[in-house]
C-alpha positions as CSV (number, residue, x, y, z in Angstrom):
1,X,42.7,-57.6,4.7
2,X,41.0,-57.1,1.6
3,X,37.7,-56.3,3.0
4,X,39.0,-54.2,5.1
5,X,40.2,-52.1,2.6
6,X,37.1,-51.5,0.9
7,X,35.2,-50.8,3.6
8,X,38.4,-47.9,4.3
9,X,37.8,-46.6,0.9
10,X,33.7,-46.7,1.0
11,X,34.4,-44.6,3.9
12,X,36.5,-42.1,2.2
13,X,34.2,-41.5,-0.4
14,X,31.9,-40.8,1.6
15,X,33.4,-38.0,3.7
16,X,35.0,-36.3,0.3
17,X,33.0,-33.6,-1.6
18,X,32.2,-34.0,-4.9
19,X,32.1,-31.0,-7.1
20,X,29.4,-31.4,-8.7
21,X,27.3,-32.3,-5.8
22,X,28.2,-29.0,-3.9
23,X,24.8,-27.5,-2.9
24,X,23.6,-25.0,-4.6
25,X,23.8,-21.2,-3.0
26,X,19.9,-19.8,-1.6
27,X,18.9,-17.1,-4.1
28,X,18.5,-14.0,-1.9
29,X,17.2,-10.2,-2.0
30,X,19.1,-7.3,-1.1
31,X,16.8,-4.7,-0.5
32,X,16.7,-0.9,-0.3
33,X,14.1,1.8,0.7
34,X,14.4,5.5,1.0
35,X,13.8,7.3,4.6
36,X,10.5,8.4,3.7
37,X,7.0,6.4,4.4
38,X,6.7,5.6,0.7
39,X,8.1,2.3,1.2
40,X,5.3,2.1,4.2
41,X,4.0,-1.6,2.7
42,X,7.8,-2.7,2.6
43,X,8.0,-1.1,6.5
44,X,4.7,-3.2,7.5
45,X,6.0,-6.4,5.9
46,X,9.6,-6.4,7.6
47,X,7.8,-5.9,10.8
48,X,4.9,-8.5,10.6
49,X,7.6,-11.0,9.3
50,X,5.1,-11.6,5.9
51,X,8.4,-11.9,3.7
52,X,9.4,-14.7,5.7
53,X,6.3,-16.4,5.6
54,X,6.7,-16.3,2.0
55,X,9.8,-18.0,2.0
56,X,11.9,-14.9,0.9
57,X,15.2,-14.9,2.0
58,X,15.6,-10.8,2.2
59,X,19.2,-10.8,3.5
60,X,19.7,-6.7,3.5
61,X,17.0,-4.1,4.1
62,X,19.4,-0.9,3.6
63,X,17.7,2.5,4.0
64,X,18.5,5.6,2.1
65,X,18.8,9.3,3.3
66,X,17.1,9.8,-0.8
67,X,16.1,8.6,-4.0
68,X,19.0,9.4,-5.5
69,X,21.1,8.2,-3.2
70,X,19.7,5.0,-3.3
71,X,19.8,4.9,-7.4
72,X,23.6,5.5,-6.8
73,X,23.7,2.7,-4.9
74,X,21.3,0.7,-7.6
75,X,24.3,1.2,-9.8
76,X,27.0,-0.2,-8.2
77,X,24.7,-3.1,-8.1
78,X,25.1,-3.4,-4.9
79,X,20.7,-4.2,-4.9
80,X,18.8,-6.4,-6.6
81,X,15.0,-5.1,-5.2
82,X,14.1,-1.2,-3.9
83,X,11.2,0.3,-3.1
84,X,11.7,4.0,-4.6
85,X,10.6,7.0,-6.0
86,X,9.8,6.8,-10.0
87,X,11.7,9.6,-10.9
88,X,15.2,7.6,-9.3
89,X,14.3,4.6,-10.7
90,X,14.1,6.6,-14.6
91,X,17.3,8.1,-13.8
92,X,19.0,5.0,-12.7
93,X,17.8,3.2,-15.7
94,X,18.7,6.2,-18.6
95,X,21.7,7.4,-17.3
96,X,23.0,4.9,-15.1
97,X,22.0,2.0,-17.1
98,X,20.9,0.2,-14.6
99,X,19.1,-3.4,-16.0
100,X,15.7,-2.6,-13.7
101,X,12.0,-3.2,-14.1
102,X,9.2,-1.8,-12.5
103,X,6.7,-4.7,-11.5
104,X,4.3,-2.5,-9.1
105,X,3.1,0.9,-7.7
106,X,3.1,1.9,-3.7
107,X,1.9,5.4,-3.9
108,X,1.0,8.1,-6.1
109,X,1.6,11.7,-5.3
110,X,3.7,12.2,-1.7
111,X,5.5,15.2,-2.5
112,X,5.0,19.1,-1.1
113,X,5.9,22.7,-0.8
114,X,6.3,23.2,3.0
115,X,6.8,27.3,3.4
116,X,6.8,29.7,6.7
117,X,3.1,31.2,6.5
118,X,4.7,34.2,7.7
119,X,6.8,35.1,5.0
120,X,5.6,33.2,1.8
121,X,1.8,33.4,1.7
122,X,1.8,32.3,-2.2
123,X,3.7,31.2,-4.4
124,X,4.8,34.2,-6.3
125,X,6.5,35.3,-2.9
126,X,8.8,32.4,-3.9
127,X,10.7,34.6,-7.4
128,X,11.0,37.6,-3.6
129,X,14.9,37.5,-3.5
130,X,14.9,37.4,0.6
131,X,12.6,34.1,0.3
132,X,15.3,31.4,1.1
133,X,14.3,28.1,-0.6
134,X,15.4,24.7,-0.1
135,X,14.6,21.5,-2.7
136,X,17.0,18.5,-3.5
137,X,19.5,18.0,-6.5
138,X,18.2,17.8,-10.0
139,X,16.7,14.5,-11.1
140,X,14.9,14.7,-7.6
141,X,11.3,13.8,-7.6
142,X,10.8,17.1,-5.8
143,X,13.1,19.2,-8.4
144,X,10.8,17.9,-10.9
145,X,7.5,18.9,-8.6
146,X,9.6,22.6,-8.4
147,X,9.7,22.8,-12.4
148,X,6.0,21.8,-12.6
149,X,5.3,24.7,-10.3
150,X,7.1,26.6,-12.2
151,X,5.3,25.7,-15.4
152,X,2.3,25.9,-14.0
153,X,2.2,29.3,-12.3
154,X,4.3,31.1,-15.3
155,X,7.2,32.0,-12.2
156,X,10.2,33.4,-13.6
157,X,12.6,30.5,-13.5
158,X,16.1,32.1,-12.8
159,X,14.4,34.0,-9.8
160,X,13.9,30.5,-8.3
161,X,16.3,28.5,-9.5
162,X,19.5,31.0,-8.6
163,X,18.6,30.9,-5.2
164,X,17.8,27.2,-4.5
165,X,19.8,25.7,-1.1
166,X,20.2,22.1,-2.7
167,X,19.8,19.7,0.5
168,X,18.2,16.3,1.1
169,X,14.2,16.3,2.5
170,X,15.2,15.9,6.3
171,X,17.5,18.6,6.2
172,X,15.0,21.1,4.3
173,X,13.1,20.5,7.8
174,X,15.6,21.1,9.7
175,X,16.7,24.4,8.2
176,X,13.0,25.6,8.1
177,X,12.8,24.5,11.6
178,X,16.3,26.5,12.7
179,X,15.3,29.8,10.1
180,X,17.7,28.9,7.9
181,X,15.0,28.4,5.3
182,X,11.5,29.7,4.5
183,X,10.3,27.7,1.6
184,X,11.6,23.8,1.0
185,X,10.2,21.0,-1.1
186,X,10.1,17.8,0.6
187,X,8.7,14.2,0.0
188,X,6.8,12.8,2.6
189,X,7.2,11.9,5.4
190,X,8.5,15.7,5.9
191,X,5.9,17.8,5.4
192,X,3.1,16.5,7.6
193,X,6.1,16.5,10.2
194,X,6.6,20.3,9.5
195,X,2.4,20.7,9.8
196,X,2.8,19.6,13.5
197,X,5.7,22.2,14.0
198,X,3.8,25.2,13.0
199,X,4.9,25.7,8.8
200,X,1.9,25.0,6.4
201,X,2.0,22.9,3.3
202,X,1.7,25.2,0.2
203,X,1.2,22.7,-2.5
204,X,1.0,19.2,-2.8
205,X,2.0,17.1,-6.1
206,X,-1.7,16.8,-6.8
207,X,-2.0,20.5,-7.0
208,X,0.7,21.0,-10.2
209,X,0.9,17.2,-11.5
210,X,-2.5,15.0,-11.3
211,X,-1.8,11.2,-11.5
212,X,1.5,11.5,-10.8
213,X,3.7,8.3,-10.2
214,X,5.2,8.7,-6.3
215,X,7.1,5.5,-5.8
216,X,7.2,1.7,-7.4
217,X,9.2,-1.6,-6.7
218,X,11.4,-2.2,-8.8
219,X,13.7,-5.4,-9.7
220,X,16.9,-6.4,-11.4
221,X,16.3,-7.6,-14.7
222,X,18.3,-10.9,-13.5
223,X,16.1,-11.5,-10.8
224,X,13.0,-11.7,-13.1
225,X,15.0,-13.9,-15.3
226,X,16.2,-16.1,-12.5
227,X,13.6,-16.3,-9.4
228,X,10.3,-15.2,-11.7
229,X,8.9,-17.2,-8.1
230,X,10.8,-14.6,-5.7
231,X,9.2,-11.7,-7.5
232,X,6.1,-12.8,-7.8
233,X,6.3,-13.2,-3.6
234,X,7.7,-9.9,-3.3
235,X,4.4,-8.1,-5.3
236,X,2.3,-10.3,-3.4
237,X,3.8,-9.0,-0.2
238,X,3.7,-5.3,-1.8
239,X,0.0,-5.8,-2.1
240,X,-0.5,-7.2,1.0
241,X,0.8,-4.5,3.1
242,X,-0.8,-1.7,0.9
243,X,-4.6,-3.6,1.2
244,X,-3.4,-3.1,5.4
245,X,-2.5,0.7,5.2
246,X,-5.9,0.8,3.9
247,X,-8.1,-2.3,6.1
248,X,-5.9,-0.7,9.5
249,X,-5.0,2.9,9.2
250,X,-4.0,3.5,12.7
251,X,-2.0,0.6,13.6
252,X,-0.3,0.9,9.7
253,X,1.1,4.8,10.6
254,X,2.3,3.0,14.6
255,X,4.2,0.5,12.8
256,X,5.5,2.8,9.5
257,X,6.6,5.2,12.4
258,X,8.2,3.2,15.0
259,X,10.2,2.0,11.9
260,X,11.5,4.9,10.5
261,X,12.7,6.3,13.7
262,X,14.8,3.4,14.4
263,X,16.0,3.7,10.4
264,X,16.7,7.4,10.7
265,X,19.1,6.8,13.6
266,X,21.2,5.2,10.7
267,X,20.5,6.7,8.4
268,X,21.3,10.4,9.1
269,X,24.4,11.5,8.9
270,X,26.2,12.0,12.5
271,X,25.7,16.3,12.7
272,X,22.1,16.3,11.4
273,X,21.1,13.5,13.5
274,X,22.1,15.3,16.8
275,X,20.0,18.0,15.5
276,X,17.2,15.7,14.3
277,X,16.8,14.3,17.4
278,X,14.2,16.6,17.9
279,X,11.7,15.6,15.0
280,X,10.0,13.0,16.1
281,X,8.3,10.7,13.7
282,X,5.1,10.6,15.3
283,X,2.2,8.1,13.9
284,X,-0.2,10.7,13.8
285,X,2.2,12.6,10.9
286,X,2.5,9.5,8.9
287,X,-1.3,8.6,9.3
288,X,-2.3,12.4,7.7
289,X,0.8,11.7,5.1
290,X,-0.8,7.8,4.4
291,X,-4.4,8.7,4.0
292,X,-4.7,12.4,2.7
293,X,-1.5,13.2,0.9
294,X,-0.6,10.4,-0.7
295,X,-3.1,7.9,-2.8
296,X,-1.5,4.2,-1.5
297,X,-1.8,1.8,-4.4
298,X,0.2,-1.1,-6.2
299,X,-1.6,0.0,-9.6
300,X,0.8,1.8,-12.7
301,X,-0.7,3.5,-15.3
302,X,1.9,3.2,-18.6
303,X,0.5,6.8,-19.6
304,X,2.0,8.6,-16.6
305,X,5.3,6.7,-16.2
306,X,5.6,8.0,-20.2
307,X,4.9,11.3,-19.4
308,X,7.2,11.3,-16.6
309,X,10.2,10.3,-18.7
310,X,9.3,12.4,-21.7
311,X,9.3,15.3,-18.9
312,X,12.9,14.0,-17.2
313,X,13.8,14.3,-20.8
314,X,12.7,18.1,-21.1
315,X,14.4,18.7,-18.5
316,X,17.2,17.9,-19.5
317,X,18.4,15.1,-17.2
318,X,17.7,12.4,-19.2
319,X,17.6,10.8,-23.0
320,X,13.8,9.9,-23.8
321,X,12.5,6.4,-24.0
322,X,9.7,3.4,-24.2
323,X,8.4,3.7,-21.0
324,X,7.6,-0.1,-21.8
325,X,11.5,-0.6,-21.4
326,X,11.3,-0.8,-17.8
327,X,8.0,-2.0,-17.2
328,X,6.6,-5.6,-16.1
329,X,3.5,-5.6,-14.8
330,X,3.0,-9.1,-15.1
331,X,3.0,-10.3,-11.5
332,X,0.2,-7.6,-10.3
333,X,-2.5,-9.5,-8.6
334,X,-6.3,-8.6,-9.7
């Protein structure tokens, strides 16, 4: 009888938990990208499976219909990796106090004026008070582009600014596309889409700010401090699928634009996708916007990402700081 019972109880313990055995949880990355094809090394690595074969256990890949939208979303910490515009990023961190570092480039550049040739031939005819013009909120990437022009060309800044239609980058195609508009800033994708509809790119960042920053990936403080092994992956894969918009062009833009169409069917809100459903992402847009307006690269130069702060700050939208606050360029690869 007694050896029965031990042999009961050996059984037990082997069926109950113990506590401190439990295993332990699979670190994982919630991801985020914007609507645009600056995250176009992130879009090639989803769909060639390379974060998997990295052992990265990317549970969410969430897009955004902007930037900011996204750095809303940063804040509720609702994300713990993003692939997104500089400017966003600054903002999160400085007013949103967001505990982010920027471990690597993907572009610089990727922003544009996109006008109606017929009615705005330069941009002076922008301060014309029947010029309609369209760029999104303040702290935008291309808000910041708009004050550059401004600065640049010595326009009279209340003839512009009273007049601005404040509306995210699909929309400001949209409304060029239904005359709503005749002038809109847009991040790329959205200007080589409005080239193959008929309206002509003005200016491009390069034109009013050279070596400007377009987008990084960023991560959580706590994920560097935790899974220094999960970052290093993730740059790794960054660098990876930039080297391939670069070694394969043509298949890169096919991939970065079957993507984003599926993306943008979710990502649009209801009315302006019905009316959306008309753009078509096509893979020769996003090759001209890949190769020609935007300069793909994982590099970050300190200089710039100071002077876009210290400019933020002039602006107005933000309190200065140490560019070296957010930065981490650590797990870059020669």
């Amino acid at each position: 009888m007694k050896k029965i019972l031990m042999l009961l109880l050996a059984g037990l313990l082997l069926i109950i938990p113990f506590s401190g055995c439990a295993p332990k949880e699979e670190a994982s990355i919630h991801m985020a990208v914007e609507f645009v094809d600056h995250a176009a090394c992130a879009h090639i690595a989803r769909n060639q499976e390379w974060f998997e074969a990295e052992g990265l256990k990317v549970t969410a890949f969430e897009d955004y219909i902007t930037g900011m939208a996204l750095s809303t979303a940063l804040g509720r910490g609702d994300i713990n990796a993003a692939y997104i515009c500089l400017i966003p990023a600054i903002c999160a961190y400085a007013n949103g106090k967001v505990p982010l570092k920027v471990v690597a480039g993907t572009h610089k550049y990727g922003y544009g004026l996109l006008v109606d040739a017929n009615k705005v031939r330069s941009v002076k005819d922008l301060e014309n008070p029947d010029i309609r013009l369209g760029c999104a909120r303040e702290g935008s990437p291309v808000d910041a582009i708009m004050h550059k022009m401004i600065d640049k060309y010595q326009l009279n800044e209340n003839k512009i600014s009273d007049k601005i239609r404040r509306m995210p980058p699909p929309e400001v195609l949209l409304a060029l596309k239904m005359g709503q508009l005749d002038a809109g800033f847009c991040c790329e994708q959205f200007p080589s889409m409005g080239e193959e509809l008929g309206f002509k790119t003005l200016l491009n960042a390069q034109d009013v700010w050279p070596g400007m920053q377009g987008s990084v990936l960023i991560v959580t403080d706590d994920l560097i401090r935790d899974h220094p092994d999960m970052v290093r992956k993730l740059v790794k894969v960054t660098q990876r699928g930039t080297r391939y918009i670069h070694e394969h062009p043509e298949d890169a833009a096919t991939i970065v634009a079957g993507e984003l169409t599926v993306a943008g069917k979710e990502v649009l809100p209801l009315e302006i996708g019905k009316v959306a459903a008309g753009l078509e992402i096509t893979p020769e847009a996003i090759l001209k916007s890949l190769t020609t307006k935007m300069e793909c690269t994982t590099s970050v130069d300190p200089a710039m990402l100071q002077e876009e702060i210290d400019y933020l700050a002039k602006l107005g939208y933000i309190e200065s700081f140490n560019a070296e606050d957010i930065l981490d360029l650590s797990f870059l690869e020669d």
